[in-house]
PLY file of the C-alpha trace (Angstrom):
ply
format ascii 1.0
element vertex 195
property float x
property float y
property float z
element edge 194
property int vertex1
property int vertex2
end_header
120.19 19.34 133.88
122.30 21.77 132.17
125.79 19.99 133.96
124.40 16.70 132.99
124.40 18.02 129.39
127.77 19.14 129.27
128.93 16.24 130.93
127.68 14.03 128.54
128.47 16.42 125.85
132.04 16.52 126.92
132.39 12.59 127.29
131.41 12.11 123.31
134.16 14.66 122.11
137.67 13.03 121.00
140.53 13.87 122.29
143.65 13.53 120.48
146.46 15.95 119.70
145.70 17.56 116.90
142.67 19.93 118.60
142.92 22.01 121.47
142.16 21.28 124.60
138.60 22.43 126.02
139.73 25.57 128.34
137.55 26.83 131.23
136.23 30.18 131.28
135.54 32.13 134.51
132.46 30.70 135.65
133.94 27.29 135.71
131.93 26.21 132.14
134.16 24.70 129.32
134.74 27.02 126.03
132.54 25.05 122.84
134.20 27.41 120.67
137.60 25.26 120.49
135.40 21.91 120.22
133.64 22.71 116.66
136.36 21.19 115.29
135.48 17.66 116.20
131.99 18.27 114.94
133.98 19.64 111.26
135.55 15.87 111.48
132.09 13.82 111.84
130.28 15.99 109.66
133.06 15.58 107.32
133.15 11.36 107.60
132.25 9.82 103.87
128.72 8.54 103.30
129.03 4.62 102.94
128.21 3.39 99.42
125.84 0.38 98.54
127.47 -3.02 96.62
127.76 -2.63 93.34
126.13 -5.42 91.36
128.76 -6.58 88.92
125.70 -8.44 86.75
124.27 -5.38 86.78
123.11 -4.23 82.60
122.86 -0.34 83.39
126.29 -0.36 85.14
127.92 -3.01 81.98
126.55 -0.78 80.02
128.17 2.27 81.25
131.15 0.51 81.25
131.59 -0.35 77.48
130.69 3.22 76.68
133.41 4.47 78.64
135.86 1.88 77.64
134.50 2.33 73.70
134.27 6.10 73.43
134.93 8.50 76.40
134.01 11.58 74.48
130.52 10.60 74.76
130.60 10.62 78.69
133.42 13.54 79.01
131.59 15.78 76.24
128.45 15.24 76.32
125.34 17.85 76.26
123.86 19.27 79.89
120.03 17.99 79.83
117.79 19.10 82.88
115.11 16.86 81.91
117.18 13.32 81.27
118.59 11.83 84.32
122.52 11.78 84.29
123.91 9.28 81.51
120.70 7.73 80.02
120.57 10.10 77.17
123.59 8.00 75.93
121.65 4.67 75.82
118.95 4.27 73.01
116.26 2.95 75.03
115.48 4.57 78.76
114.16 1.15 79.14
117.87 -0.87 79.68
117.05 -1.48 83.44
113.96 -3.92 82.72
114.56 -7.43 80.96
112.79 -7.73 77.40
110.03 -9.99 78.74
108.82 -7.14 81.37
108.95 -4.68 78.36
106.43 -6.19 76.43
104.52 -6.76 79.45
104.24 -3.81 80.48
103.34 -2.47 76.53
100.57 -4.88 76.77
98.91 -4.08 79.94
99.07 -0.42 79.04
97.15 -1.13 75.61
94.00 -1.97 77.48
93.90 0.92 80.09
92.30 3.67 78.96
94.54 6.65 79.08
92.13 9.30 80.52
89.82 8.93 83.67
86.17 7.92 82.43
84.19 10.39 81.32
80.83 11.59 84.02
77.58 11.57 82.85
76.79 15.46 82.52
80.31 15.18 80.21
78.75 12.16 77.77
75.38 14.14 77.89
77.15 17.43 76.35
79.61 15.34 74.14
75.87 14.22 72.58
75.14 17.56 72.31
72.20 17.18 75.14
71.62 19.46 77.72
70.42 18.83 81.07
67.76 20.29 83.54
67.77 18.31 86.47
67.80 20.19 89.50
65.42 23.70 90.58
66.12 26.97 88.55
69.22 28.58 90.63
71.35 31.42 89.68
74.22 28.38 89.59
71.87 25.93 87.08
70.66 28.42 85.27
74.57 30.00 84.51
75.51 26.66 83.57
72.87 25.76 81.21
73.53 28.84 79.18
77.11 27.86 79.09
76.46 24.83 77.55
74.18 26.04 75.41
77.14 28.77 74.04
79.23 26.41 73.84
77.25 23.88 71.74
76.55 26.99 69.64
80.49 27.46 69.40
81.33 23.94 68.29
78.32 23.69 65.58
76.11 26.52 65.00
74.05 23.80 62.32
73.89 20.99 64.64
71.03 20.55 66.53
71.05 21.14 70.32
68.35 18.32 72.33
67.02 19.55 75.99
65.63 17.05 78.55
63.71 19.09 81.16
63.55 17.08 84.61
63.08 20.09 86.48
60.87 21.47 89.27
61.17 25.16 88.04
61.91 27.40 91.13
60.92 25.12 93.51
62.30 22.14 95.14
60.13 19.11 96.06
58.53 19.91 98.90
57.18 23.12 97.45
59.85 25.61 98.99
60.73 28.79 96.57
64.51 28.65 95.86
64.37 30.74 92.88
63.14 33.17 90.44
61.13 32.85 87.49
64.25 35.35 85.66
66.15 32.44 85.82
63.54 30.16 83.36
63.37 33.47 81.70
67.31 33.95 80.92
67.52 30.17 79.53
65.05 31.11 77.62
65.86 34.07 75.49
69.63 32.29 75.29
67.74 29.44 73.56
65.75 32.33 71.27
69.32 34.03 70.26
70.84 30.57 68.74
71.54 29.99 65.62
71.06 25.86 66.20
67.99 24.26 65.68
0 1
1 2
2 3
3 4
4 5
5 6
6 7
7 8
8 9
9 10
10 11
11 12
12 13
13 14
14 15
15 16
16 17
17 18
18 19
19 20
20 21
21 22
22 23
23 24
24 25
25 26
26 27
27 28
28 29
29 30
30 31
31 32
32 33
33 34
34 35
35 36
36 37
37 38
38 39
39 40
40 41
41 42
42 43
43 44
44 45
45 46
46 47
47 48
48 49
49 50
50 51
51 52
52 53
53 54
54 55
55 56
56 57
57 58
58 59
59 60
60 61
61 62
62 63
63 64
64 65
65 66
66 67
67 68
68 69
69 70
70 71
71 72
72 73
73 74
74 75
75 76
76 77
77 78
78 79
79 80
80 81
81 82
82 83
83 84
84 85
85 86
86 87
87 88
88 89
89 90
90 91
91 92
92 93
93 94
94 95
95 96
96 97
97 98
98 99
99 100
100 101
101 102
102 103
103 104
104 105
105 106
106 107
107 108
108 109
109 110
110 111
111 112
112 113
113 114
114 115
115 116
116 117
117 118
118 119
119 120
120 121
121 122
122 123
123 124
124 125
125 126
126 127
127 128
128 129
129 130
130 131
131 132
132 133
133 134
134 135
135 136
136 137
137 138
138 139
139 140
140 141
141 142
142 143
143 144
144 145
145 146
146 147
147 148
148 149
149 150
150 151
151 152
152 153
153 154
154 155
155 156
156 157
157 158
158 159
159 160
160 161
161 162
162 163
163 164
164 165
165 166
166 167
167 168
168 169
169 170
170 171
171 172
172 173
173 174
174 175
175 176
176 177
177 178
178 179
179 180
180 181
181 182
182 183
183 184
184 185
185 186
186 187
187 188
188 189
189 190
190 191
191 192
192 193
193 194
């Protein structure tokens, strides 16, 4: 396999005059060293560039700025966060038509801006807190959270609790907690100032 490789290797080098000929070594193998130049040329080769659209507004554009005033493109300020020449245009928008402008402004009016809200997030924004699941270490923690943290944005604002709870229980009558847990919601709710 390893003569198959150089043969084929050895067919897809050029040979011209201007690089050395491939010499052979002792064991009868042919010396890569004095073929890296060929790969220099290929690697070298220019990358093919796309048409340019002469209708093109970004490109016109461009164009009449350089033809206008070339101290704008030859002076002009290093930006990492523009792209290269927009921050010479007035409007990042110059690639889009008008029409597709104001499309796009009006679809965006109606799309609310942040992912909807859960309901454990409304409940809390209504200054409600939630028991719904068996007194754990986790439920409990988080109830007393919320319950700081209603204190924090209103100590005079009243703070509503809806209980829909087993206690330390779960449904079928299994212990998953501790009565410390009812406890420690508890004296959190005796130490507010809230109503």
């Amino acid at each position: 396999m390893a003569s198959c490789l150089q043969a084929s290797m050895n067919s897809l080098l050029p040979r011209s005059s201007s690089y050395p000929p491939l010499s052979l070594n002792s064991t009868g193998r042919r010396n890569l060293k004095s073929s890296r130049y060929a790969f220099r040329a290929k690697a070298a080769a220019k990358i093919p560039m796309p048409p340019i659209n002469p209708k093109d507004p970004f490109l016109s554009t461009l164009a009449s700025v350089a033809a206008n005033s070339p101290e704008k493109l030859l002076n002009r300020p290093v930006n990492a966060d523009t792209p290269p020449y927009l921050d010479i245009f007035d409007s990042p928008q110059l690639m889009s038509s008008p029409a597709q402008v104001e499309r796009s402004v009006a679809y965006n009016e109606h799309r609310p801006r942040t992912p909807p809200p859960d309901l454990p997030s409304m409940l809390l924004d209504g200054r409600i807190v939630y028991i719904g699941m068996p007194l754990v270490p986790a439920v409990t923690e988080l109830v007393v959270a919320e319950l700081m943290y209603l204190q924090w944005l209103d100590p005079k604002a009243p703070i509503y609790i809806y209980i829909n709870s087993t206690g330390t229980t779960r449904d079928d009558g299994e212990t998953v907690g501790m009565e410390s847990e009812g406890f420690a919601i508890y004296d959190s709710l005796m130490q507010l100032k809230n109503e």
